[in-house]
Backbone bond lengths (Angstrom), bond angles and torsions (degrees), N, CA, C in turn:
res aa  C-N    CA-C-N  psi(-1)  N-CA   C-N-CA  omega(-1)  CA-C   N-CA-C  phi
1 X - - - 1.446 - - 1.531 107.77 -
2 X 1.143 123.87 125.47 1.467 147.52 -163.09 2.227 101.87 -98.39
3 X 1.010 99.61 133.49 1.413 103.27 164.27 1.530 116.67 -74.41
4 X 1.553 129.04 116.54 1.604 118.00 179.47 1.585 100.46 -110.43
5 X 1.604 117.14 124.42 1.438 111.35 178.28 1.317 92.39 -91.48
6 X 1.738 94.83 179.18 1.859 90.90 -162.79 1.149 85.89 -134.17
7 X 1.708 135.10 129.06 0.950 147.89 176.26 1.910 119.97 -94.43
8 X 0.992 103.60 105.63 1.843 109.39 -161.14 1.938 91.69 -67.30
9 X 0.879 97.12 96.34 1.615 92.75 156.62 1.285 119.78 -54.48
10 X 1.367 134.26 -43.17 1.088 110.83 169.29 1.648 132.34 -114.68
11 X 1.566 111.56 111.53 1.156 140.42 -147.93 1.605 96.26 -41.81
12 X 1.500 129.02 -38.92 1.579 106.47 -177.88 1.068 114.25 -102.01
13 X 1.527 117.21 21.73 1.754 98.30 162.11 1.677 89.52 -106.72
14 X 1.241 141.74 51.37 1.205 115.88 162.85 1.659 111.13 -96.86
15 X 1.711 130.00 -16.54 1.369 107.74 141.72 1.331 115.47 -140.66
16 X 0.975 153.61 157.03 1.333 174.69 -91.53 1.632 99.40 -139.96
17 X 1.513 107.08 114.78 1.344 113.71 168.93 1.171 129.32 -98.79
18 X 1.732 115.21 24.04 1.812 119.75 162.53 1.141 76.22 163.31
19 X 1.775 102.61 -170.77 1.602 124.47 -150.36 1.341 79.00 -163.02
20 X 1.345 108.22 141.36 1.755 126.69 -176.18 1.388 95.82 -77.07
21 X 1.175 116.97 176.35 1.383 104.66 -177.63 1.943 113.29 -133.84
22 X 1.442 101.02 10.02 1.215 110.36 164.70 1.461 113.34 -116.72
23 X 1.230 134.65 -16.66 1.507 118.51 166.39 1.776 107.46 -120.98
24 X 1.499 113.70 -4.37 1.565 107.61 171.01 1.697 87.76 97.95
25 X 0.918 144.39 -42.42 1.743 142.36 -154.63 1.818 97.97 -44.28
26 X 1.172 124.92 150.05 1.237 159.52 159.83 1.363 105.58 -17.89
27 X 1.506 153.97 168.50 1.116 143.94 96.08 1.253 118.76 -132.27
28 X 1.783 99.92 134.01 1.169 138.29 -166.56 1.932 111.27 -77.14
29 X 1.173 117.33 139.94 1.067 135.83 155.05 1.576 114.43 -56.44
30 X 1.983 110.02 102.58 1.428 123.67 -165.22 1.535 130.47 74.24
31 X 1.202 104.39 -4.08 1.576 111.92 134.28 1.702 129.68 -65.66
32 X 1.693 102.93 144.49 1.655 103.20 -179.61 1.442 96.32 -57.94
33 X 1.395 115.29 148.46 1.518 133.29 126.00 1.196 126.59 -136.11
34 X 1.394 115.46 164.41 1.556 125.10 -136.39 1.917 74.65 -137.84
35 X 1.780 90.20 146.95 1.386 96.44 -174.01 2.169 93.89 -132.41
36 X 1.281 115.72 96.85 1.427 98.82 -165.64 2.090 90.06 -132.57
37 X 1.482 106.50 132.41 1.161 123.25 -149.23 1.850 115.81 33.92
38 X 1.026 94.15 69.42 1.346 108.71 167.03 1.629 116.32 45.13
39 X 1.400 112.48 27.94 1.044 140.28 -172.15 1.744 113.46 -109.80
40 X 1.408 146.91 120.29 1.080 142.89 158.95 1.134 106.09 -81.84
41 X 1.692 112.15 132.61 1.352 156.10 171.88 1.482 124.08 -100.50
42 X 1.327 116.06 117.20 1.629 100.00 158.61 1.385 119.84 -66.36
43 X 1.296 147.73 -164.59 1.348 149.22 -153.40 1.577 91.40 -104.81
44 X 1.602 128.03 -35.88 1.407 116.45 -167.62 1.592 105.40 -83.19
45 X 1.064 112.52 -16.17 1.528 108.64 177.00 1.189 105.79 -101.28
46 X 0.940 153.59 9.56 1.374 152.45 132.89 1.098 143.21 -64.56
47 X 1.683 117.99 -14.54 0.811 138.23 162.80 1.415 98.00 -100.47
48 X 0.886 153.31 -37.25 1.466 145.97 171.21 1.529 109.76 -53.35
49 X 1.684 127.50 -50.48 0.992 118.31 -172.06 1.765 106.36 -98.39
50 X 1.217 132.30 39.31 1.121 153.04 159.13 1.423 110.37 -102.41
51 X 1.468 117.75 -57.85 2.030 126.83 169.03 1.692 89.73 -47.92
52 X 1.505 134.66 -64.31 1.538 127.90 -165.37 1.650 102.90 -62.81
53 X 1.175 119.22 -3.69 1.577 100.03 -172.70 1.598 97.42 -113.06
54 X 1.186 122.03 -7.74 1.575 110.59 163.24 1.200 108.09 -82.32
55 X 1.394 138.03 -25.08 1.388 129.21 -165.51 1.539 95.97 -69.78
């Protein structure tokens, strides 16, 4: 068994520049994020907790 390093082709996902803070998911360097009660959001939970605030 051989060691394989893994070369990230693309230079800004090689680490993670925050973590949403309602489902934990990743955030990437030049991806949207949404900042709502002082909270960072990825884009799918933001729109989710935007649909709960019209109801």
């Amino acid at each position: 068994m051989r060691t394989v390093h893994k070369n990230w082709r693309d230079v800004q996902r090689r680490a993670a520049r925050g973590v949403c803070a309602l489902c934990g998911g990743e955030l990437y360097a030049g991806e949207q994020v949404r900042r709502l009660d002082g909270r960072t959001l990825c884009p799918c939970c933001a729109r989710r907790r935007a649909g709960e605030a019209r109801r």
